[in-house]
TORGU-993361 format. One line per field, with one value per residue (C-alpha): x, y, z. Coordinates in Angstrom, 2 decimals, decimal comma, always signed. Example, Ala and Ser with C-alpha at 12.3 -4.5 7.8 and 13.67 -1.06 7.14 Angstrom:
2
xx = (+12,30:+13,67) $
yy = (-4,50:-1,06) $
zz = (+7,80:+7,14) $
***
This chain:
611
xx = (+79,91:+81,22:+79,21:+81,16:+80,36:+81,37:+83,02:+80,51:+79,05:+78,07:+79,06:+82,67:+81,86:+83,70:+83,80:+85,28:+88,12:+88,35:+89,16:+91,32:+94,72:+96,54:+94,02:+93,89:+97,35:+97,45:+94,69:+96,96:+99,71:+97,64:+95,80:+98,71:+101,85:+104,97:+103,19:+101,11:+100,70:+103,52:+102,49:+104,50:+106,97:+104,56:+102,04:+104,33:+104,88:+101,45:+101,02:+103,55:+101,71:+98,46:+99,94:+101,30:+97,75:+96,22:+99,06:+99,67:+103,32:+104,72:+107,03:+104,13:+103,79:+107,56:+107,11:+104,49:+106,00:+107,04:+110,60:+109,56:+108,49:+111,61:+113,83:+111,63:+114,01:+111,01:+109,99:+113,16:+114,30:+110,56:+110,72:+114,26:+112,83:+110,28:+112,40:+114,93:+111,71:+110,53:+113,25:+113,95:+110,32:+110,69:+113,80:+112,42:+109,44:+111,80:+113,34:+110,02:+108,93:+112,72:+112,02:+108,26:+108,77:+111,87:+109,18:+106,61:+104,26:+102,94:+101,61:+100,12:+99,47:+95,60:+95,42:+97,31:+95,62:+98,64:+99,12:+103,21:+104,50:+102,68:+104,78:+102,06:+105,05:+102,61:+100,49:+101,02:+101,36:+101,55:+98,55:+99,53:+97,41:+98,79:+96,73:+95,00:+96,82:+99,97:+99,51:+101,13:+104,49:+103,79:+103,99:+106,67:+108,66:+108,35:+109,59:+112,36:+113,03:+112,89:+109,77:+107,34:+103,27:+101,64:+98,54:+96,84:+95,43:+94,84:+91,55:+90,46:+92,51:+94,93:+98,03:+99,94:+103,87:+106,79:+110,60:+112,44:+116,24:+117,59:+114,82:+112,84:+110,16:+111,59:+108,76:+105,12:+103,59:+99,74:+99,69:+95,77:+94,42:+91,56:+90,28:+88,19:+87,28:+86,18:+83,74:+84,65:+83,74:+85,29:+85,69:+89,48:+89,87:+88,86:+91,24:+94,13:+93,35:+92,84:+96,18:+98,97:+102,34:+102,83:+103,48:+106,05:+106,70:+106,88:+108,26:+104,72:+101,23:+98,27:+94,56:+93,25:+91,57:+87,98:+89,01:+90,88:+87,76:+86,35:+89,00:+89,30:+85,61:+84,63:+87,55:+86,48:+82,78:+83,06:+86,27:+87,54:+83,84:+85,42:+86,84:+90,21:+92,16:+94,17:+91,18:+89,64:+93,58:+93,16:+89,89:+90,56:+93,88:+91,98:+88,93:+91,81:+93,97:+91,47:+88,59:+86,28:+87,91:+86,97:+84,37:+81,18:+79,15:+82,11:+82,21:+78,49:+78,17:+81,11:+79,40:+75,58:+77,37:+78,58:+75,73:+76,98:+75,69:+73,50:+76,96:+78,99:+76,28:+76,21:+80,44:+80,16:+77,61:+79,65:+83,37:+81,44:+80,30:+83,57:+85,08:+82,51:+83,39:+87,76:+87,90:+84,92:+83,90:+83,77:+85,68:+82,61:+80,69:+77,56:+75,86:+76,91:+76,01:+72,60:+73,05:+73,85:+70,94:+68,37:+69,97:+69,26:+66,21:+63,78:+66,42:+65,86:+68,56:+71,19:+69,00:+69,18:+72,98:+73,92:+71,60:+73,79:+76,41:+75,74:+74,34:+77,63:+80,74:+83,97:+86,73:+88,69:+89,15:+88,47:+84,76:+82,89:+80,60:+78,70:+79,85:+75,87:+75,17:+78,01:+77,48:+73,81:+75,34:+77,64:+75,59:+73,04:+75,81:+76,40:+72,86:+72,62:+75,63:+74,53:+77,65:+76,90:+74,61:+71,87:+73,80:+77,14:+75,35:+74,37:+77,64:+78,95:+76,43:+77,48:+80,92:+81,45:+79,31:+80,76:+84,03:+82,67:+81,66:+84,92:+86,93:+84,52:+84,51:+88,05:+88,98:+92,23:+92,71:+96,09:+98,25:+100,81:+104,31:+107,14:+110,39:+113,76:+117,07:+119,91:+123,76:+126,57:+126,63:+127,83:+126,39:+123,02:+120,59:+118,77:+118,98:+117,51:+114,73:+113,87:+113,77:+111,69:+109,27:+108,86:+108,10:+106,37:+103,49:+103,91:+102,44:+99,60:+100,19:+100,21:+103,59:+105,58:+109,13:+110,67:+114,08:+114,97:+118,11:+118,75:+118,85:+117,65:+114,30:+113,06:+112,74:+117,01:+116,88:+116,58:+119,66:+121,70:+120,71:+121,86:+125,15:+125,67:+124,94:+127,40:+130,23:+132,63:+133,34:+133,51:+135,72:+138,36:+137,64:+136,38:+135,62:+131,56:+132,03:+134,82:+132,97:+130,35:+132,09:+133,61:+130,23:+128,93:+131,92:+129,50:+127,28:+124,29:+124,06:+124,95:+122,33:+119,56:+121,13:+120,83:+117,39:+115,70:+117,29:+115,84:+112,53:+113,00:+113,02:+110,32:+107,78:+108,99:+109,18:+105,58:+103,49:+105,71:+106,28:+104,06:+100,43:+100,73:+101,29:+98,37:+96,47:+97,44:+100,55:+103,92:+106,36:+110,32:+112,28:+115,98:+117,48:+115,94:+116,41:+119,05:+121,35:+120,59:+121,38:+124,94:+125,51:+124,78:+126,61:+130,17:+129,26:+129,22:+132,30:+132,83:+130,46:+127,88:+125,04:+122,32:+122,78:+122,69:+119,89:+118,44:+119,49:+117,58:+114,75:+114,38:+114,79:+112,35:+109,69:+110,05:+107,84:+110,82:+110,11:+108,70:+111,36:+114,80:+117,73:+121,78:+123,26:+126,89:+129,96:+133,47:+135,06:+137,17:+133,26:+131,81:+134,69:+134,46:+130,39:+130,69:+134,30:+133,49:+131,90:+133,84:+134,35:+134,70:+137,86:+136,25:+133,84:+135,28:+134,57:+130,79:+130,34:+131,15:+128,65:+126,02:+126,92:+126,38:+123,33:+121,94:+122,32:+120,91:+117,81:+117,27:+117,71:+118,54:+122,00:+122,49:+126,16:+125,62:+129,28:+129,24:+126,62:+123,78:+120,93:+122,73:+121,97:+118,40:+116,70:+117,19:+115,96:+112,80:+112,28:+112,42:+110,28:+107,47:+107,63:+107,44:+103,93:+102,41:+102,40:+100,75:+98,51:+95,17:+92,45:+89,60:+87,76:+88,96:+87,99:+84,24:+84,47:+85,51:+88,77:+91,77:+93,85:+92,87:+89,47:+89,84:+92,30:+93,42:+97,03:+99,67:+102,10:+104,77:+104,17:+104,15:+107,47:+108,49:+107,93:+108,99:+112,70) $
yy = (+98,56:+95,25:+92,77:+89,26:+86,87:+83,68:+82,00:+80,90:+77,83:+77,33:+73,65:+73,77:+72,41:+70,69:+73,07:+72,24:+73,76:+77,04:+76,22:+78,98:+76,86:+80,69:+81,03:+77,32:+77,01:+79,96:+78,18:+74,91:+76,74:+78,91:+75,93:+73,15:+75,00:+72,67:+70,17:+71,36:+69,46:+69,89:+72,29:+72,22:+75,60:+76,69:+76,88:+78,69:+81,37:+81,75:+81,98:+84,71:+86,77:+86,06:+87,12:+90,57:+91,04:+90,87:+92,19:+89,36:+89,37:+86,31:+87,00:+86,59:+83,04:+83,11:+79,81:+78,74:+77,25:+73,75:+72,47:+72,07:+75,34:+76,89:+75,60:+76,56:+79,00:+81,57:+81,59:+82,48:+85,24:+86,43:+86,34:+88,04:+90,97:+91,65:+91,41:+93,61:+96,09:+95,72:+97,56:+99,78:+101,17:+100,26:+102,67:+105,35:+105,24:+105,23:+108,33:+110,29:+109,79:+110,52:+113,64:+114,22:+113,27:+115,78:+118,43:+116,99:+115,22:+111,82:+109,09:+105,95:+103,53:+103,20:+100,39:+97,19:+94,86:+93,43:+89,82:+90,18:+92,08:+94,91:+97,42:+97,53:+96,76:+95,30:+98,10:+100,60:+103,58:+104,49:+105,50:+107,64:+109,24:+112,56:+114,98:+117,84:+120,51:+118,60:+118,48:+121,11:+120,77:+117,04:+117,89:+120,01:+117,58:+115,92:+118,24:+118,83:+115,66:+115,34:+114,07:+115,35:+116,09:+114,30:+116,91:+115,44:+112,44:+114,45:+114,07:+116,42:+116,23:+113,51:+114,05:+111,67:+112,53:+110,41:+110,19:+108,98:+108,05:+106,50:+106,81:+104,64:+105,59:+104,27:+105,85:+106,59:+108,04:+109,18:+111,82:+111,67:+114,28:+111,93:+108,87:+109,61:+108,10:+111,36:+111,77:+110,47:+106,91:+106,80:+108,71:+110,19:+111,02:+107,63:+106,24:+108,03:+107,26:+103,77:+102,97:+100,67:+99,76:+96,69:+93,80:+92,87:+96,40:+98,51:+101,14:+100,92:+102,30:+100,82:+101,04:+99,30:+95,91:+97,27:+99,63:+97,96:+95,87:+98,98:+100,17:+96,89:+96,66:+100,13:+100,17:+97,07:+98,17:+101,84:+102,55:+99,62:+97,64:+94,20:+92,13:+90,94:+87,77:+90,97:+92,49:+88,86:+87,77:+91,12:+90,57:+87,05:+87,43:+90,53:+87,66:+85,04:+87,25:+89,89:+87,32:+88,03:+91,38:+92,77:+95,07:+94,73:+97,69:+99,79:+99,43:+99,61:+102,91:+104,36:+102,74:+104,52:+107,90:+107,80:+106,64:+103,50:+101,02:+98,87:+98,91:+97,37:+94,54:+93,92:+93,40:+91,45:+89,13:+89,52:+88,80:+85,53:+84,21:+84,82:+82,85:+80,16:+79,28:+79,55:+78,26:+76,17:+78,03:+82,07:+83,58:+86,13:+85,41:+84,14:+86,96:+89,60:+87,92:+87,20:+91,35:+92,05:+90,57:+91,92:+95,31:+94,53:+92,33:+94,74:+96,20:+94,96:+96,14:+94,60:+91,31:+90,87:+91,18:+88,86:+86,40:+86,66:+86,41:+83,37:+81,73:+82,01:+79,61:+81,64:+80,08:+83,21:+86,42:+89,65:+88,92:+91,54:+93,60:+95,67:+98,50:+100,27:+98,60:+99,95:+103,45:+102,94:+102,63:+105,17:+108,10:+106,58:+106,82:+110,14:+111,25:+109,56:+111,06:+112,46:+114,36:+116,90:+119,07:+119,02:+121,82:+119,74:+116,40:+118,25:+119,45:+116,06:+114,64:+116,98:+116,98:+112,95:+112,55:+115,30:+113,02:+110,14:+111,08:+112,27:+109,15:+106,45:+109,07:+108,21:+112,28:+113,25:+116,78:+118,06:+121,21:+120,45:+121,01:+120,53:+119,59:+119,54:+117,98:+119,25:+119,01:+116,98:+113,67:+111,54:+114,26:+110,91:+112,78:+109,87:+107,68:+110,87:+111,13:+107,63:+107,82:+111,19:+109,97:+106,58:+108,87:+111,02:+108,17:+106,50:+109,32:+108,95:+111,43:+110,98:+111,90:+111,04:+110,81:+112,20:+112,02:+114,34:+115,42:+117,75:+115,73:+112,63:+112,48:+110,47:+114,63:+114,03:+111,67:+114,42:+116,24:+112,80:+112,92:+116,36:+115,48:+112,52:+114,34:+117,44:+115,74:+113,63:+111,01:+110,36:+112,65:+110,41:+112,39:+110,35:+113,24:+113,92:+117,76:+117,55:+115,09:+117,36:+120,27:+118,82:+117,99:+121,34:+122,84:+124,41:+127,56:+127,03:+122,95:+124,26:+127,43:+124,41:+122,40:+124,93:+125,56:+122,27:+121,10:+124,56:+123,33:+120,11:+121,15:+123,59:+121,21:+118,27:+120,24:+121,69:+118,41:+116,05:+118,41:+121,69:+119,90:+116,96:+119,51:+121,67:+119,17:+118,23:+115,97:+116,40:+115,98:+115,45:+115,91:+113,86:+116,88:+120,22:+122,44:+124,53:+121,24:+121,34:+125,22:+124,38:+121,22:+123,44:+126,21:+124,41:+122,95:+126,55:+128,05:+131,91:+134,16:+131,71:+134,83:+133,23:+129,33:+131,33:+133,39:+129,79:+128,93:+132,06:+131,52:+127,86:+129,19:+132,55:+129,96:+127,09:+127,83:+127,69:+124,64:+125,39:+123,69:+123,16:+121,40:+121,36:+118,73:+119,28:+116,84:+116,96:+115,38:+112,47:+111,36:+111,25:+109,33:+107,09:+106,59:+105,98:+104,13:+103,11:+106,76:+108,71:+112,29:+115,02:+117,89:+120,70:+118,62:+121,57:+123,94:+122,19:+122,17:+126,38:+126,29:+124,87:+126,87:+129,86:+128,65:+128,05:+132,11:+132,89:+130,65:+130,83:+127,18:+125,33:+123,74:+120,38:+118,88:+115,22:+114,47:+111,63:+109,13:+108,90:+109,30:+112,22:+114,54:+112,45:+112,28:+116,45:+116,77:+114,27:+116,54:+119,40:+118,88:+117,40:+120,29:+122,82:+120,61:+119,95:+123,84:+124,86:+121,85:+123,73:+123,15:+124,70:+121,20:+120,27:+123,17:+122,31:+118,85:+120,83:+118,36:+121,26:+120,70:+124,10:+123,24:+120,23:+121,71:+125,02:+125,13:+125,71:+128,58:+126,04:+124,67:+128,20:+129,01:+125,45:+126,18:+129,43:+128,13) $
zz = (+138,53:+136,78:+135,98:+136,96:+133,71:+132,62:+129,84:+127,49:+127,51:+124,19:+122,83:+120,92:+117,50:+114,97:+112,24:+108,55:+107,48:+105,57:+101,81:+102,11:+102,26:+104,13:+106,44:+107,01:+107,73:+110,16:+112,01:+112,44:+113,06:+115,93:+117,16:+117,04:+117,00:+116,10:+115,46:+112,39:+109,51:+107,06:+103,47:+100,41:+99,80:+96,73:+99,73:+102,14:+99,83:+99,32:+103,02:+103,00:+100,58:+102,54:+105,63:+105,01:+102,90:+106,17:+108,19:+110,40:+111,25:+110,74:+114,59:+116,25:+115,26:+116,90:+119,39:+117,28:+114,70:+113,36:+112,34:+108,58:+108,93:+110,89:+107,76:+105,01:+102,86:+101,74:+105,85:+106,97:+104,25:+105,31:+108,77:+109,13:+106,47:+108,80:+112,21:+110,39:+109,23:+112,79:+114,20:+111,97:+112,85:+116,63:+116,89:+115,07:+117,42:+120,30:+118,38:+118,67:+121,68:+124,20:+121,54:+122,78:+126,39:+126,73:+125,35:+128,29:+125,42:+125,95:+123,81:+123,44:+120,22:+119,49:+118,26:+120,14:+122,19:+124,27:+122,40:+120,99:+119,76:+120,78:+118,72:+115,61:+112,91:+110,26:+110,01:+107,34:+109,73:+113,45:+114,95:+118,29:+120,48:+121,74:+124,12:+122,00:+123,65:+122,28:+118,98:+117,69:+119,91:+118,52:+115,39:+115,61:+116,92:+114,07:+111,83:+113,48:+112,78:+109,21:+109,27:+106,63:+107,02:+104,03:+103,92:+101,15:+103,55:+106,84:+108,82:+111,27:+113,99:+112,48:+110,97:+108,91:+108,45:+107,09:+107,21:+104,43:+104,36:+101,31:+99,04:+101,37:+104,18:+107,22:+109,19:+109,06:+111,95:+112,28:+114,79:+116,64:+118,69:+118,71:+118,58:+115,49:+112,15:+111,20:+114,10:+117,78:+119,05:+122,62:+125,91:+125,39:+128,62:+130,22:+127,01:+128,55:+131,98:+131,84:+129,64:+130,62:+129,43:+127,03:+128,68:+126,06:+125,56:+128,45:+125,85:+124,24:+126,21:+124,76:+125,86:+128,72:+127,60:+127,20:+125,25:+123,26:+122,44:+121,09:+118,96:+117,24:+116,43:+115,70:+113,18:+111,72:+111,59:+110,59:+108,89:+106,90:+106,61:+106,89:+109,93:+109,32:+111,44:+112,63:+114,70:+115,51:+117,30:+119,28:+120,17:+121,38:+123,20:+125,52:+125,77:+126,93:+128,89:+131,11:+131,06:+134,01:+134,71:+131,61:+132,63:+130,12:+131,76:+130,71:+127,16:+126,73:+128,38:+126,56:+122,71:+124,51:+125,40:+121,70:+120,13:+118,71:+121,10:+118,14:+116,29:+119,22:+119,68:+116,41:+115,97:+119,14:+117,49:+114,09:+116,05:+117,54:+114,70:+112,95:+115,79:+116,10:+112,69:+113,12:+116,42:+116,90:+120,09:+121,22:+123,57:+124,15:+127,18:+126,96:+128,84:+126,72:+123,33:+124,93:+125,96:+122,47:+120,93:+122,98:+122,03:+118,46:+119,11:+116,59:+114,49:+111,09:+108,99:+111,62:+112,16:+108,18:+107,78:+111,18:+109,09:+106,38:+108,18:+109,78:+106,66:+104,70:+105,57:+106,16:+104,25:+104,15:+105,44:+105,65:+106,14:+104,06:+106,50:+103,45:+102,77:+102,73:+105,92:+107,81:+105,83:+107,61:+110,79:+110,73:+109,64:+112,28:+115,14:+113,81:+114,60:+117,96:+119,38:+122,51:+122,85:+120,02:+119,93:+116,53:+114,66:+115,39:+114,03:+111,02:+110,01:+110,26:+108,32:+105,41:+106,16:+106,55:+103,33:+101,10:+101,93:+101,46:+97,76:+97,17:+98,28:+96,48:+93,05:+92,93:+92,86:+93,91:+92,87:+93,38:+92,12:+89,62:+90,21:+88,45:+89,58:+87,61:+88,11:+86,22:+86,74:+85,01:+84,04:+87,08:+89,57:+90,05:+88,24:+87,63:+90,75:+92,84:+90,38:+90,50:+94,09:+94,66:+91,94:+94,19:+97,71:+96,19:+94,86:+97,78:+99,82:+97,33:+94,83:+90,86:+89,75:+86,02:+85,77:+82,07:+80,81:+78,06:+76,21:+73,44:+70,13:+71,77:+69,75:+66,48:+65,21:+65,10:+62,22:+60,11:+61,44:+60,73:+57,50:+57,09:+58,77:+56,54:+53,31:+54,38:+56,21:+54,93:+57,51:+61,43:+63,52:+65,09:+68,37:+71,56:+73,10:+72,54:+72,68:+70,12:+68,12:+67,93:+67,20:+64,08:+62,62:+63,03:+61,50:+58,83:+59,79:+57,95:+59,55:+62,89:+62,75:+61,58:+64,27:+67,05:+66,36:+65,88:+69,04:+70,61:+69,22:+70,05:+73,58:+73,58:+72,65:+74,61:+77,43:+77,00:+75,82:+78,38:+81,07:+81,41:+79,95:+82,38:+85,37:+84,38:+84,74:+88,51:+88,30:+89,42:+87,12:+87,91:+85,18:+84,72:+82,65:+81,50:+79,24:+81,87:+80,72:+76,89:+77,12:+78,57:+76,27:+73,40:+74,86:+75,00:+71,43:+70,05:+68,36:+70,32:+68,01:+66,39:+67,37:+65,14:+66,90:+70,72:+69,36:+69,69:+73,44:+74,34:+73,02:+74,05:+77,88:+77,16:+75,94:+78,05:+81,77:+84,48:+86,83:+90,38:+92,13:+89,74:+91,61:+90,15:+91,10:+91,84:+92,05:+91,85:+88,36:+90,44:+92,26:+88,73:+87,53:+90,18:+89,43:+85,64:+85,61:+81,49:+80,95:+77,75:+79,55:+77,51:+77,89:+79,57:+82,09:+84,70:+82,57:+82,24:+86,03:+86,23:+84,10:+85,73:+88,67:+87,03:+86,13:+89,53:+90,09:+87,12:+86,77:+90,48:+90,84:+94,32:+93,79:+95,93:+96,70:+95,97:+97,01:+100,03:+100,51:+97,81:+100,92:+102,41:+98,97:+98,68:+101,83:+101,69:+98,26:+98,83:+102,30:+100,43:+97,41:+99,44:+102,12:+99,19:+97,39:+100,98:+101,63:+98,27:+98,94:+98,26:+95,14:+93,72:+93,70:+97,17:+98,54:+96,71:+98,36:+102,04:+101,72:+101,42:+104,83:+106,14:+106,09:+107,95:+110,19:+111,06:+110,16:+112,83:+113,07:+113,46:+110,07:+108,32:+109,99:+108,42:+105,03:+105,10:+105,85) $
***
């Protein structure tokens, strides 16, 4: 039954300013609107910054804001970058989920609270609920639309993927079966139950008000150890918004059933002190701070830090929870949860802390890989290894990009020397094949040039390329030794056995790659891309060759003819579908952190990597 409560009735205080001059200014803004005192630009930048730190979106000051603020340059190049970002994410959402409802598969976002907008643009990924016996058509879904599972971050029962187009991610979705930070905090039934369209939004379901409330805190309080202006604006638009229809008794049986009542009290108490000192009054009802400190009226360790708390000033946010004390309460919660049984509570002990040690170590084991891009010049070797490098760290993996060409190293100097002391001038040839041709006119330079370019490569390849992956990083390579074999190749006069003897042994020696891309292009689109690029006579000839190549080194060969994200967002897709399946360690599986021990993979996903 719900308990009817007032508003408190605790004094409204004059409270100084935070020194903070962001969080300051987000206050005036909040509290006065248009007419907030006018800052200097150096000061709106820095509010910028601040803002996306803490991922407050600067539309939902939309309404809110002054005319010195409305015309400030940095504000509006800011504001229209993150309207633009905001639906670029908003119609990928919408995307997903015609996708999901035409397979029957519904979803909500965890995390909103209702105050606009309630599509969650700011955070760095989408958390949506699906219905366990969802998740794997969920995921599927997904896939099919070239969406990629990032294993190396999955929880049990959560699933991160992302979609990138252009070298960019343009979506990041976090798939929950759950509502989890590694062990469960809420009633998911109840969740799904009790949720409601966006007012804003209809297009986006979000939990019912109470548990909202939960959400908010719990992630505050057990995940991220720190209560952000994000969490406290949620909090206080439910307070403002349900008010007395908020029912109390609700959330405290859900936070008992869980076992994390003493942590609920204690963010209430927290979340009111936070906003005693912002605001100058709390939204909380009296009632149910009184509530909340008779449920930690002789618990010492939560006493002690709402003393601290309320002895230090807030003049900027996050406000630091400790990271031991909410440790303590977690593993606490953990063993209070009357929903599991004591063998159940054990393993999440061990399982929760084995993690833990692994993500505060700073270990990330991962299997090496590399990844090679050959093809002619003008085919964008180098643009689409810039950009897989970039996706591939931004789904949090260590990866090194390396250019390397035949003759390109300080080992050369010693074959200019040799071609200065045996050649008696510059060819007048423009053409670098040519050119090259008529310096290695004599067999004995040519033979020494053949091989110390073949050496060359072997070691480069091996100290830059093979050592680095050994020890657990991907490494894409601009060029490989398929595209000194071919340059060397055409240098060649027909019959030079002892300079080929070279090529071979350069590619016997040298460890293939475990992914190794041609790009092809027509001659008049690499023309086109390099307008002041010197082309040599038999560039046609050049591209048969790499052709042949693909067949014969097994390599993959991609068309980058058309638009540059056409050929990219399939090679990105592709590369990170081939690491995330052979995403298994030795030391993860140590730390219980390998994917399949977190979660049992899917058939869906095997029959996905094996196409």
């Amino acid at each position: 039954m719900t308990q009817s409560v007032g508003v408190s009735t605790r004094p409204t205080v004059e409270t100084p300013a935070p020194t903070s001059p962001e969080l300051s200014l987000l206050l005036d803004l909040l509290q006065h609107g248009e007419h907030a005192e006018s800052k200097p630009a150096d000061q709106v930048e820095a509010f910028i910054s601040w803002s996306r730190r803490n991922k407050i979106g600067l539309m939902a000051l939309e309404g809110k804001c002054p005319l010195w603020l409305v015309g400030d340059p940095a504000f509006v190049a800011a504001l229209d970058s993150e309207e633009a970002w905001y639906r670029t994410q908003r119609d990928e959402y919408l995307r997903v989920r015609e996708a999901w409802l035409s397979r029957g598969i519904d979803c909500l976002m965890i995390k909103p609270a209702g105050n606009p907008p309630s599509f969650p643009h700011m955070s760095d990924n989408i958390d949506i609920l699906v219905h366990p016996e969802d998740g794997i058509a969920a995921r599927d879904t997904l896939r099919l639309l070239g969406y990629v599972e990032v294993r190396n971050v999955e929880e049990p029962q959560k699933f991160l993927f992302r979609r990138f187009h252009a070298g960019s991610c343009v979506s990041a979705i976090h798939v929950h079966e759950r509502i989890a930070w590694f062990v469960g905090f809420l009633d998911d039934v109840r969740v799904w139950e009790r949720a409601q369209p966006a007012a804003d939004d209809p297009d986006v379901i979000i939990p019912s008000p109470e548990d909202a409330i939960l959400i908010n805190l719990a992630h505050a309080c057990y995940e991220n150890k720190e209560l952000r202006m994000v969490e406290i604006l949620r909090v206080r638009h439910v307070l403002a918004t349900a008010g007395n229809r908020l029912d109390w008794n609700y959330m405290e049986e859900i936070a008992t059933r869980r076992g994390w009542l003493d942590g609920l009290a204690f963010m209430l108490l927290a979340h009111a002190e936070a906003e005693q000192s912002l605001f100058g009054e709390s939204r909380i009802p009296t009632a149910w701070l009184d509530r909340s400190e008779a449920i930690v009226y002789n618990d010492d360790p939560v006493l002690q830090r709402l003393a601290a708390i309320r002895s230090t000033r807030i003049d900027d946010l996050p406000l630091d929870l400790s990271y031991l004390f909410c440790k303590r309460l977690y593993y606490r919660k953990i063993l209070k949860d009357p929903v599991q049984d004591r063998a159940a509570r054990i393993r999440d002990v061990a399982a929760t802390l084995i993690w833990g040690i692994k993500l505060k170590s700073g270990l990330r084991p991962q299997p090496g890989m590399v990844v090679s891009l050959s093809g002619p010049d003008g085919s964008g070797k180098t643009a689409h290894a810039e950009s897989l490098v970039a996706a591939i760290r931004l789904c949090e993996l260590r990866a090194d990009y390396v250019w390397s060409r035949g003759g390109s190293s300080g080992l050369f100097r010693l074959i200019h020397r040799m071609r200065n002391a045996t050649s008696s001038g510059e060819s007048g040839e423009s053409d670098p094949i040519a050119r090259r041709r008529s310096r290695l006119q004599s067999p004995v330079v040519r033979v020494a040039w053949s091989w110390l370019v073949a050496t060359e490569q072997i070691a480069t390849t091996l100290w830059r390329v093979s050592l680095p992956a050994r020890r657990g990083r991907i490494v894409v390579t601009d060029r490989a030794v398929y595209d000194t074999a071919i340059e060397m190749d055409a240098t060649l006069p027909p019959g030079a056995r002892w300079s080929r003897m070279a090529i071979e042994a350069m590619l016997r020696l040298t460890p293939a790659p475990n992914l190794g891309f041609v790009l092809d292009v027509s001659h008049e689109t690499a023309r086109e891309r390099k307008p002041n690029e010197i082309w040599h006579s038999d560039w046609d000839d050049e591209r048969r060759r790499y052709q042949v190549a693909t067949d014969d080194h097994r390599l993959r060969l991609l068309s980058t003819e058309g638009p540059f994200e056409r050929s990219n967002d399939r090679l990105i897709r592709e590369v990170l579908m081939a690491f995330m399946a052979r995403y298994e360690t030795r030391l993860n599986g140590l730390l219980y952190s390998n994917p399949s021990q977190k979660n049992v993979p899917d058939q869906v996903w095997a029959s996905e990597v094996a196409r």
